[in-house]
C-alpha positions in Angstrom: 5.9 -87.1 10.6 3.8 -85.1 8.8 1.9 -86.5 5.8 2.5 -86.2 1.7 -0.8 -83.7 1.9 0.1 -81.4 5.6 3.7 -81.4 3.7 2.7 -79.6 0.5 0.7 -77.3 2.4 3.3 -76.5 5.0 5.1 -75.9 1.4 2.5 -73.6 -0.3 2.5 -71.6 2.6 6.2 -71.1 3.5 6.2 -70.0 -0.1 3.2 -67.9 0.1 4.9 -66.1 2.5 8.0 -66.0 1.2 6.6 -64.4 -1.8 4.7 -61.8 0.3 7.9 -61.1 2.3 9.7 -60.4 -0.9 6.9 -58.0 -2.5 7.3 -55.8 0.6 11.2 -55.6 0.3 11.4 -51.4 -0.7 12.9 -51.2 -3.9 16.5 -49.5 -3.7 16.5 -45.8 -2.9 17.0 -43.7 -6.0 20.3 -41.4 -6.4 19.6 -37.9 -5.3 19.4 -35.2 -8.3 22.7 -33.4 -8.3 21.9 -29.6 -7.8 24.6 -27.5 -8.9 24.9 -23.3 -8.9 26.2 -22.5 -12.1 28.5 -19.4 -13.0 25.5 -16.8 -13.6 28.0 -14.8 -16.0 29.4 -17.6 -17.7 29.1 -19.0 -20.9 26.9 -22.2 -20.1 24.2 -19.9 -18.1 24.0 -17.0 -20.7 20.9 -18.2 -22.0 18.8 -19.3 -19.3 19.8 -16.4 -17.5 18.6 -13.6 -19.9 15.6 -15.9 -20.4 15.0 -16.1 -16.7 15.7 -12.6 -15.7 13.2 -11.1 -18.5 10.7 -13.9 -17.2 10.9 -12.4 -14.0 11.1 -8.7 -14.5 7.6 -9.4 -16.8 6.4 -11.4 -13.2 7.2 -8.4 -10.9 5.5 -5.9 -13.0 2.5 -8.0 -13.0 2.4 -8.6 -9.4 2.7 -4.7 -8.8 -0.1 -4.3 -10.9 -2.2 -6.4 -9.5 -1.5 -5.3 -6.0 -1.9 -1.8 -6.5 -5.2 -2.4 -8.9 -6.7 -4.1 -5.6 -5.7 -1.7 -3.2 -7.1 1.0 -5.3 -10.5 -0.7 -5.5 -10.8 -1.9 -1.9 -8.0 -1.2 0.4 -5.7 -3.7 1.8 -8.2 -5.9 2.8 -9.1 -6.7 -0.8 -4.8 -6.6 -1.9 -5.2 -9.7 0.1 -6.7 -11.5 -2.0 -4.3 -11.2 -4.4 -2.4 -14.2 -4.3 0.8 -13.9 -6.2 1.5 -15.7 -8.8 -1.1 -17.9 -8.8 -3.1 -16.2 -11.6 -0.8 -17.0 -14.1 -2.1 -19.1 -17.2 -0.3 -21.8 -18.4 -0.9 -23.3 -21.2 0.7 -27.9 -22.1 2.6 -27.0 -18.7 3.8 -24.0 -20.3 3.8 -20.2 -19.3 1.3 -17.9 -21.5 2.9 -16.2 -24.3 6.2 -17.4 -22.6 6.8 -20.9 -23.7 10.4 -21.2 -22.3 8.9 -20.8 -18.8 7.7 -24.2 -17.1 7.1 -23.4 -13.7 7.6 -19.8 -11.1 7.2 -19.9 -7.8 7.8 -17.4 -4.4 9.5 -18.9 -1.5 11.1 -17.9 1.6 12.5 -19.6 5.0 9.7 -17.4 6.8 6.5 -18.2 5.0 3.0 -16.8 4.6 1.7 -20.3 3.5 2.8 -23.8 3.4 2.3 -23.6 -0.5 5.6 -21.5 -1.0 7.6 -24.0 1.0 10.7 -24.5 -0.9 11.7 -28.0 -2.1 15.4 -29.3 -1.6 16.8 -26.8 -4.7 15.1 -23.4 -3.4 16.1 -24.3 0.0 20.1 -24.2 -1.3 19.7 -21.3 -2.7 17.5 -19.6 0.3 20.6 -20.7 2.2 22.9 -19.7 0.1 21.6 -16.1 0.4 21.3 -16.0 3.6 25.0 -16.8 4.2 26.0 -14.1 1.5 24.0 -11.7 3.7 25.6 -13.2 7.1 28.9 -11.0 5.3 27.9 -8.6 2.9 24.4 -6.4 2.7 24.8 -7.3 -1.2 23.8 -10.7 -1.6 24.1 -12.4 -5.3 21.6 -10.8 -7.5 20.7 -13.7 -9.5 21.2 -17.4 -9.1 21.0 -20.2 -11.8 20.5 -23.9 -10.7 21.3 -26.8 -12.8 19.4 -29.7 -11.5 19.6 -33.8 -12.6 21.6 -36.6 -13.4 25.2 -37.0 -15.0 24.9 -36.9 -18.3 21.2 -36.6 -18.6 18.6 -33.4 -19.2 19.0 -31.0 -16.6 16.5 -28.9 -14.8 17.7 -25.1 -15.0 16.4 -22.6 -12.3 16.6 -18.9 -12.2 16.5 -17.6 -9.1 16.5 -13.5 -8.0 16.3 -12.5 -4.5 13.1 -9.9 -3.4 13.0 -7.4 -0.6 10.6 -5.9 1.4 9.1 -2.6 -0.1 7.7 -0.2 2.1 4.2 -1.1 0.8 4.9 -4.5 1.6 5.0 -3.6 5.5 1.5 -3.2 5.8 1.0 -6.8 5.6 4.2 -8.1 6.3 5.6 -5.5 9.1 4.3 -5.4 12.9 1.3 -7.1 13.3 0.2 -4.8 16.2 0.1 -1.8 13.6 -2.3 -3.5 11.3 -6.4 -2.5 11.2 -8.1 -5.3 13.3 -10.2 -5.8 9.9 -7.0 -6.5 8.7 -5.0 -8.4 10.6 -8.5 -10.9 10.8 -8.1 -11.4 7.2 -4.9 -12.6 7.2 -5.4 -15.0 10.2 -8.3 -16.1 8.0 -6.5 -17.0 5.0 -3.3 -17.9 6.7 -4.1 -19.3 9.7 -0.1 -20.1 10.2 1.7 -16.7 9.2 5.5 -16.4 10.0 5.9 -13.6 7.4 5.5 -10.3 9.6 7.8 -8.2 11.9 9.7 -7.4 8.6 11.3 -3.7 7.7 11.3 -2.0 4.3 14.7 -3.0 2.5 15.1 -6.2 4.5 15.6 -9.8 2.3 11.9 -11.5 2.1 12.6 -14.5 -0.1 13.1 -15.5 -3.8 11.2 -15.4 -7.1 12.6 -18.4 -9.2 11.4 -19.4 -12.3 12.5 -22.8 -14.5 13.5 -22.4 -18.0 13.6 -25.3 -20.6 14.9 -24.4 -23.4 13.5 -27.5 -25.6 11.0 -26.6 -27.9 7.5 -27.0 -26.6 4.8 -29.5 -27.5 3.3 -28.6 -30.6 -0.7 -28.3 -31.5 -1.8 -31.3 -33.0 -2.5 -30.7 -37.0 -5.5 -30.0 -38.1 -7.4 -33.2 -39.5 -7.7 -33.0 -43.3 -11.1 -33.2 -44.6 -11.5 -35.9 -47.5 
């Protein structure tokens, strides 16, 4: 029989590890968001959408701009370089000078790098695509996401898909026609490349951009002098 003292110690430690036992129990698994496509011409998406769509026609001029301003001042080699999209500014988690915009992103199912790789929203809608284009060669032109919780404050997505310009070929076509100077940049920068062997007009991926349409965080006031 154990004694009063080996008793309370057996006792601490069964509860010692009781207690450790139940700290490692894994807290129950959250809900999944509900991701929803939304009726891009109805009432409930008229706003995001126009907001999203201008978003993105102001993104696509930009990125041909800066690809062509590259090319013309060092050749493809230097249009490398150009990563798009991530030159934006933002400014309190905000887009510059477009403060409805929260976050814009490029992804694809065959990607250039790991840092476009689409989360569980973009890859519904990559799919989504991708079916349309399984039966018609005119896939949805836009696609608006509403992302969250019954009853709570949604995420909204815009989504539009891009093709494959024939400018786009020289990096993204055969790799067998590219320059060897070329084709070592790429392999330099991405070292893992499953975004060649693509034709002019084909479907590359998606631009999508989030809209909020809450008002942003404002500047903090000015301290008054006394």
């Amino acid at each position: 029989m154990k004694t009063p003292l080996l008793l309370a110690l057996s006792l601490a430690a069964a509860t010692h590890s009781l207690a450790q036992s139940s700290s490692a129990v894994a807290p129950p698994a959250q809900p999944a968001p509900q991701i929803v496509f939304v009726d891009p011409d109805g009432p409930e998406a008229a706003e995001i959408r126009r907001i999203g769509e201008s978003a993105m026609n102001r993104l696509s001029f930009t990125m041909v701009s800066e690809l062509n301003t590259a090319i013309a001042k060092g050749g493809l080699e230097a249009a490398v370089d150009v990563a798009h999209l991530t030159h934006l500014k933002w400014v309190n988690s905000r887009l510059e000078n477009w403060p409805q915009i929260t976050a814009a992103k490029l992804t694809s199912l065959r990607l250039r790098t790991p840092l476009n790789s689409p989360d569980a929203a973009d890859k519904l809608a990559l799919d989504r695509i991708k079916e349309e284009l399984s039966s018609s060669p005119s896939p949805s032109s836009v696609l608006v996401q509403r992302i969250g919780p019954a009853g709570g404050t949604p995420e909204w997505r815009v989504y539009r898909p891009i093709g494959v310009a024939p400018v786009c070929i020289r990096c993204h076509g055969n790799a067998e026609n590219q320059s060897a100077t070329l084709h070592a940049k790429l392999m330099e920068r991405y070292p893992v490349d499953n975004a060649t062997g693509f034709e002019a007009g084909q479907w590359r991926g998606l631009m999508r951009v989030t809209v909020d349409l809450t008002p942003p965080p404002s500047a903090k006031p000015a301290i008054k002098q006394p």
